[in-house]
DONU-929020 format. One line per 3 residues: their letters; for each residue z, y, x of N, C-alpha, C. Coordinates in steps of 0.05 Angstrom, whole numbers, plus 5000, padded with zeros to 4 digits. Atoms other than C-alpha are relative to their C-alpha. Example, Ala and Ser with C-alpha at 12.3 -4.5 7.8 and 13.67 -1.06 7.14 Angstrom:
// residues 2
as	5000,4976,5018,5156,4910,5246,5000,5024,5018  4999,4976,4984,5143,4979,5273,5014,5022,4985
***
This chain:
// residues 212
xxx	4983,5007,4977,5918,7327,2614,4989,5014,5025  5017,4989,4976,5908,7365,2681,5009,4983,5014  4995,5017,4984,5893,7339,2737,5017,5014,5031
xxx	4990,4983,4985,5935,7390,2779,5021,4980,5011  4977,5017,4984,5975,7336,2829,5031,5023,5006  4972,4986,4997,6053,7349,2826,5007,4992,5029
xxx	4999,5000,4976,6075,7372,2896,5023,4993,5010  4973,5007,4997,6140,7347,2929,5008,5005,5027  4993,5001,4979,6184,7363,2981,5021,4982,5002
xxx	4984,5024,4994,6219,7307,3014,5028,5007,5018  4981,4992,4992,6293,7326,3035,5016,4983,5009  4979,5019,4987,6337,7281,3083,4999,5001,5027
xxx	5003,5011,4972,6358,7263,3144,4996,4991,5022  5016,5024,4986,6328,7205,3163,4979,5002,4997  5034,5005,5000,6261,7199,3188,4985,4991,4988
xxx	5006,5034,5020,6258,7127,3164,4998,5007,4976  5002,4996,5029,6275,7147,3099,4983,5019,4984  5019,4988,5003,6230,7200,3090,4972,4990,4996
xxx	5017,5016,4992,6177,7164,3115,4990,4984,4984  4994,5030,5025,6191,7100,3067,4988,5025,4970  5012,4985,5028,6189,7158,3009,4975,5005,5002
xxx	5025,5003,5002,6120,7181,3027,4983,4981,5005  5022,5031,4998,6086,7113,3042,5007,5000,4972  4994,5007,5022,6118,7103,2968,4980,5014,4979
xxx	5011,4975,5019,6093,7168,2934,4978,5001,5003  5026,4992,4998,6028,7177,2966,4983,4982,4994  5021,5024,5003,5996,7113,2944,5003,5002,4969
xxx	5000,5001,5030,6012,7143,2871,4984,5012,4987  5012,4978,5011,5960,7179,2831,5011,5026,4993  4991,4977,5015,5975,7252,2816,5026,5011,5012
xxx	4970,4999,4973,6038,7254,2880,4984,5018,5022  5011,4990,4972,6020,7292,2947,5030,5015,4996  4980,4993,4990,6071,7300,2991,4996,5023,5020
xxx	5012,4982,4986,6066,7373,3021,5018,5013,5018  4983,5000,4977,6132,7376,3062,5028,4987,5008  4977,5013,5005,6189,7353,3086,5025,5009,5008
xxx	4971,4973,4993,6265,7383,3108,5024,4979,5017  4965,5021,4994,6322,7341,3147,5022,5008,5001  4973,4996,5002,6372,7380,3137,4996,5023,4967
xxx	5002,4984,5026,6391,7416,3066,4993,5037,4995  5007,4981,5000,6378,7487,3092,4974,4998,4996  5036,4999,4991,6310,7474,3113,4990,4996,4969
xxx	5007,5008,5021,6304,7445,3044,5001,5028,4976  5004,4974,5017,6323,7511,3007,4986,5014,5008  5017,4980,4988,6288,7555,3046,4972,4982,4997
xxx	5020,5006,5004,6225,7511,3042,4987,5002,4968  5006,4999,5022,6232,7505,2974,4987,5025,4974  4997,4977,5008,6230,7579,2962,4967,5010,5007
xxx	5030,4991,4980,6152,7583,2993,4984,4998,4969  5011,5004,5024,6127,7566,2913,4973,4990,5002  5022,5025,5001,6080,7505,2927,5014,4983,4991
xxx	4986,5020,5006,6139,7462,2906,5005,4995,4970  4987,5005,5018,6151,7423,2841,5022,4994,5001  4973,5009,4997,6197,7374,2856,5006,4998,5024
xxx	4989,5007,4973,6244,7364,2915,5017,4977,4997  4986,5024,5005,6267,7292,2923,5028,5010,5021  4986,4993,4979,6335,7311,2954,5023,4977,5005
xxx	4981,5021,4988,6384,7269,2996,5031,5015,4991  4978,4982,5004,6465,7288,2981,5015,4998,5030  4987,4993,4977,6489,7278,3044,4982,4999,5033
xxx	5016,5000,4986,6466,7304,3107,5015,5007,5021  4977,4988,4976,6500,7327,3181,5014,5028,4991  4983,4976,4996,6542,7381,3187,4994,5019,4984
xxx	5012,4989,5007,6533,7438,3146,4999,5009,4971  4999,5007,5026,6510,7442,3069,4987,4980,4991  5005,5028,5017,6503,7384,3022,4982,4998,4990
xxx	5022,4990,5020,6451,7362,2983,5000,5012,4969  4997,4987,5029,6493,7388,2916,5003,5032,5007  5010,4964,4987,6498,7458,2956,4978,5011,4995
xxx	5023,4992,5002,6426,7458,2960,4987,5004,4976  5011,5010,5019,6413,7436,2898,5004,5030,4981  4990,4972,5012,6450,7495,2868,4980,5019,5013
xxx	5016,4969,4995,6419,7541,2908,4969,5005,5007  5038,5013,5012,6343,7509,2891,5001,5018,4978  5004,4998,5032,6356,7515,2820,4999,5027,4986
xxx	4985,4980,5000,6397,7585,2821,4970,5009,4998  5022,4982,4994,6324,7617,2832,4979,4993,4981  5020,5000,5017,6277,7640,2774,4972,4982,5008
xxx	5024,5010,4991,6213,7592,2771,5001,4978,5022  4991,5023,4981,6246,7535,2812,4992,4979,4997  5012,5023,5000,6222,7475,2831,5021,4974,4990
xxx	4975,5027,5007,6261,7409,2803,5016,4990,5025  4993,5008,4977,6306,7378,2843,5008,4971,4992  4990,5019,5007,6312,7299,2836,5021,4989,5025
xxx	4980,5009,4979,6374,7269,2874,4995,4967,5012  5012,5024,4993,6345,7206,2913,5026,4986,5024  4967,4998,4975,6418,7175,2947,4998,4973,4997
xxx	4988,5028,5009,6457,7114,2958,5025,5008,4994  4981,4986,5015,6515,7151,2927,5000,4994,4969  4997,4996,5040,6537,7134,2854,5023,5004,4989
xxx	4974,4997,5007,6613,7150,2851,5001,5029,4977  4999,4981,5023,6631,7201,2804,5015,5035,5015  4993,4984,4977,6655,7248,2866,4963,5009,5013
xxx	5028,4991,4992,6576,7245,2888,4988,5011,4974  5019,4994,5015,6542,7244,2815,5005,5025,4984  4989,4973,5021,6587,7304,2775,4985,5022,5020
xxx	5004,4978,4992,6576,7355,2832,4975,5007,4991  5028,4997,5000,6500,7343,2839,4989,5001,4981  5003,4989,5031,6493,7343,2761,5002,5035,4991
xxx	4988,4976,5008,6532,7397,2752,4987,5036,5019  5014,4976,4979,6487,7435,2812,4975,5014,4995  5025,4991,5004,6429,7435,2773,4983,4981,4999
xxx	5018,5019,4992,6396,7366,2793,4981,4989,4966  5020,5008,5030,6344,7344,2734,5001,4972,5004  4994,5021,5005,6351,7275,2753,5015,4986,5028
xxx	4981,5017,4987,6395,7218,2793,4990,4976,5014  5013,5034,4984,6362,7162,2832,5007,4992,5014  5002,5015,4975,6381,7111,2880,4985,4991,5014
xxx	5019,5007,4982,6348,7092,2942,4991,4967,4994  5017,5029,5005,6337,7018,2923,4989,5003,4973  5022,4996,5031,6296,7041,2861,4978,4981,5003
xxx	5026,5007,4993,6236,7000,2851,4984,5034,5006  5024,4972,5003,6171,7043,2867,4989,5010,4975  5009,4986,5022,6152,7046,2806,5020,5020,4982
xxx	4976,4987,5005,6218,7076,2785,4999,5031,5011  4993,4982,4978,6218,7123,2839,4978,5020,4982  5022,4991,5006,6145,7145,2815,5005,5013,4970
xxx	4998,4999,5039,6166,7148,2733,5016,5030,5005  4979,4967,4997,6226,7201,2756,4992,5019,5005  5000,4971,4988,6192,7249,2800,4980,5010,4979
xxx	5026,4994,5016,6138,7251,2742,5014,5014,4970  4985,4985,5015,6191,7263,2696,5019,5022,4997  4998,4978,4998,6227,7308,2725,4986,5020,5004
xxx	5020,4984,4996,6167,7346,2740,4996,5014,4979  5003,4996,5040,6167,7349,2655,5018,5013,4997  4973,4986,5005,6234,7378,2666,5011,4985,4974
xxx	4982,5014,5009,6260,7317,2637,5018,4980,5017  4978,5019,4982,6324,7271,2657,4990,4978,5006  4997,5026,4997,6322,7206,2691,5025,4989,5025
xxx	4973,5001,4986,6391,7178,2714,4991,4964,5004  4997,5027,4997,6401,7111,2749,5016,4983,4988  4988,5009,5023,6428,7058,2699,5029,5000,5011
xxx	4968,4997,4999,6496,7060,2739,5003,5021,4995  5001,4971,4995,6493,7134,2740,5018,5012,4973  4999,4996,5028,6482,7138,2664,5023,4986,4988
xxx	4979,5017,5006,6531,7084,2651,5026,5017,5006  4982,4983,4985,6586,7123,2689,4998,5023,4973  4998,4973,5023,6575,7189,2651,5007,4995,4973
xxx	4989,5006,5016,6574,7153,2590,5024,4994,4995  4967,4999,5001,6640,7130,2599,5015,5015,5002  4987,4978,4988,6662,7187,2620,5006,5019,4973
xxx	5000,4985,5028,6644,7218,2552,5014,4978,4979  4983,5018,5017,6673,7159,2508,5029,4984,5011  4987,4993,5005,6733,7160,2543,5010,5021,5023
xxx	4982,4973,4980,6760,7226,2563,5024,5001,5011  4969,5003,4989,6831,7207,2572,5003,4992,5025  5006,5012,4979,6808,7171,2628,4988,5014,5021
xxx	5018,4981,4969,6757,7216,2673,5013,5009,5012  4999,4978,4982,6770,7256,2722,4984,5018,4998  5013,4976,5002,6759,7325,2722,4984,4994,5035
xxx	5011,4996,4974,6707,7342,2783,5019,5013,5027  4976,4996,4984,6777,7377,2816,5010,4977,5009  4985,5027,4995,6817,7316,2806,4992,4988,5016
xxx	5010,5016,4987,6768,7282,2839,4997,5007,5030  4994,4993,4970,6765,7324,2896,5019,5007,5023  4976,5009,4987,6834,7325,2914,5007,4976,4998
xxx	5011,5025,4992,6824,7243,2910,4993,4992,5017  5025,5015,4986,6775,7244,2952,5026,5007,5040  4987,4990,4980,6816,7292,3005,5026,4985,5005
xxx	4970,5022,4993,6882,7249,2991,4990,4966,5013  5018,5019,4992,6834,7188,3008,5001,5000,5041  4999,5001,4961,6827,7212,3075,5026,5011,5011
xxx	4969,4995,4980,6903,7217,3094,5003,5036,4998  4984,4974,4998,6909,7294,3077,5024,4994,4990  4986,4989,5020,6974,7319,3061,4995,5017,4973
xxx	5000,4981,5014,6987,7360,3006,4995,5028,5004  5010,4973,4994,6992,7421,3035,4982,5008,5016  5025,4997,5000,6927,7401,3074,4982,5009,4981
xxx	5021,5005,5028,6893,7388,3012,4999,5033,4986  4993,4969,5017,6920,7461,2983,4981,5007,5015  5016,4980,4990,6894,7493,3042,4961,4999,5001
xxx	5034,5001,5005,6817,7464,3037,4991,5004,4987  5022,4993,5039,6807,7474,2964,5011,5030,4996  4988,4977,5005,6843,7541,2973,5015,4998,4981
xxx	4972,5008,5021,6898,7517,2919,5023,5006,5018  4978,4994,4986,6967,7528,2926,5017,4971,5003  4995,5025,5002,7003,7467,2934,5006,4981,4971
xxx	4984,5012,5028,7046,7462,2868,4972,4989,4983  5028,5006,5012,6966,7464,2838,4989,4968,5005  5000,5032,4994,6957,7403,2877,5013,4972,4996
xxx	4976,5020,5009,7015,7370,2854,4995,4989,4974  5009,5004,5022,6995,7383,2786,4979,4977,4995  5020,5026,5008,6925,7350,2787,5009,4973,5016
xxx	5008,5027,4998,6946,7293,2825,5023,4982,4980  4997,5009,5023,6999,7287,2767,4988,4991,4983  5031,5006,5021,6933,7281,2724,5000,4980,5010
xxx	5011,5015,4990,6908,7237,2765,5019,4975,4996  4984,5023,4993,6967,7185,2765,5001,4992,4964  5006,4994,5027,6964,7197,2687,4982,4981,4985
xxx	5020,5008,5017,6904,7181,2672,4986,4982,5011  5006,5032,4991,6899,7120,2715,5014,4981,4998  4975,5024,5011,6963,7082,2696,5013,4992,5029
xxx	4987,5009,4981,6989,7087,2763,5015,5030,5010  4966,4976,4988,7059,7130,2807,5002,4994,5023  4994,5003,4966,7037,7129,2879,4979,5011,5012
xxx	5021,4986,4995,6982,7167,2916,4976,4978,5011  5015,5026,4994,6961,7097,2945,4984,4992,4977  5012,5013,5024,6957,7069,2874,4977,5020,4990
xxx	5024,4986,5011,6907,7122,2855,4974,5000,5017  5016,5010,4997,6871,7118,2905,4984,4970,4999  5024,5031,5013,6853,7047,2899,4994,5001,4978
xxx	5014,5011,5023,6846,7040,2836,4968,5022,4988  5032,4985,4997,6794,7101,2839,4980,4989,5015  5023,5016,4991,6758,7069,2883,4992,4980,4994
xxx	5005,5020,5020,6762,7006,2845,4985,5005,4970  5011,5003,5021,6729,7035,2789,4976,5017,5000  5029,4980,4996,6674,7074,2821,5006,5030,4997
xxx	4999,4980,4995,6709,7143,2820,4998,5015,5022  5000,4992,4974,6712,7160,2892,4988,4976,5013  5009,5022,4977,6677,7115,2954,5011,4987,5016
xx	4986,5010,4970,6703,7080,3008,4983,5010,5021  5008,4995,4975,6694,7109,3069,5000,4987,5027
***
């Protein structure tokens, strides 16, 4: 076993929350916290300095790029450091992207510590650890497919959520409209509902999208 301490960069926002993570981490054997980033640039570009294992990263941050942006463009680079996703996000609008970006594992901020400690140790192994909603979610997601939402669907959801029109919604995702028409046909489909209201609630009722 070496005793080579796994290095971490701490990626968020908030001070506080930063802060809270290293009082957490550093009282762990075999942790040292060697920087930190508050916004998700700082976070890639730090990450790129190769002292980093893992980067505990936040998904949402001001203005700018995300933490599944970053995450992608952590990972994207030969000899990369892990990236665990440490949020209060668990909708299926936050957890697909950040999966699908590259992230090695999924955590929420009310984790115990010891939790917190088990993940970054495992992803460090370049193994998974998802938070039991997280995991739960995905599972379902795979036993029943008729049901999910594609990561599209979801994000013309999310945009019909916040009062776009349609031909808003075309123009942000760069779709054409009729495209948009289509998935939110899906969408009405494969939630048992024929109204853009009814989808949204009931997405949000079942943990697909958030309330904002």
């Amino acid at each position: 076993m070496t005793d080579t301490p796994i290095r971490l960069l701490l990626a968020d926002d908030h001070p506080v929350v930063r802060a809270g993570l290293r009082a957490v981490l550093e009282t762990e054997p075999g942790l040292v916290v060697v920087a930190e980033a508050a916004t998700a640039e700082a976070a890639v570009a730090r990450a790129t300095e190769g002292d980093i294992d893992v980067v505990l990263m936040d998904l949402r941050f001001g203005p700018g790029m995300t933490g599944a942006e970053a995450t992608a463009a952590i990972t994207a680079r030969p000899g990369a450091p892990r990236v665990l996703i440490v949020t209060t996000y668990d909708t299926d609008a936050d957890t697909l992207p950040a999966i699908e970006s590259g992230a090695t594992g999924y955590l929420l901020k009310d984790a115990p510590p010891d939790d917190l400690a088990a993940a970054v140790r495992t992803a460090a192994a370049g193994r998974t650890t998802l938070a039991p909603t997280v995991a739960d979610r995905l599972l379902t997601r795979m036993r029943m497919p008729d049901v999910a939402l594609t990561r599209r669907e979801i994000e013309v959801l999310v945009l019909v959520a916040d009062g776009l029109s349609n031909r808003a919604v075309a123009a942000r995702l760069h779709l054409t409209e009729g495209t948009v028409k289509s998935h939110l046909a899906r969408c009405y489909t494969k939630l048992g509902v024929d109204s853009r209201t009814a989808a949204v609630a009931t997405a949000t009722d079942i943990g697909l999208i958030r309330r904002r």
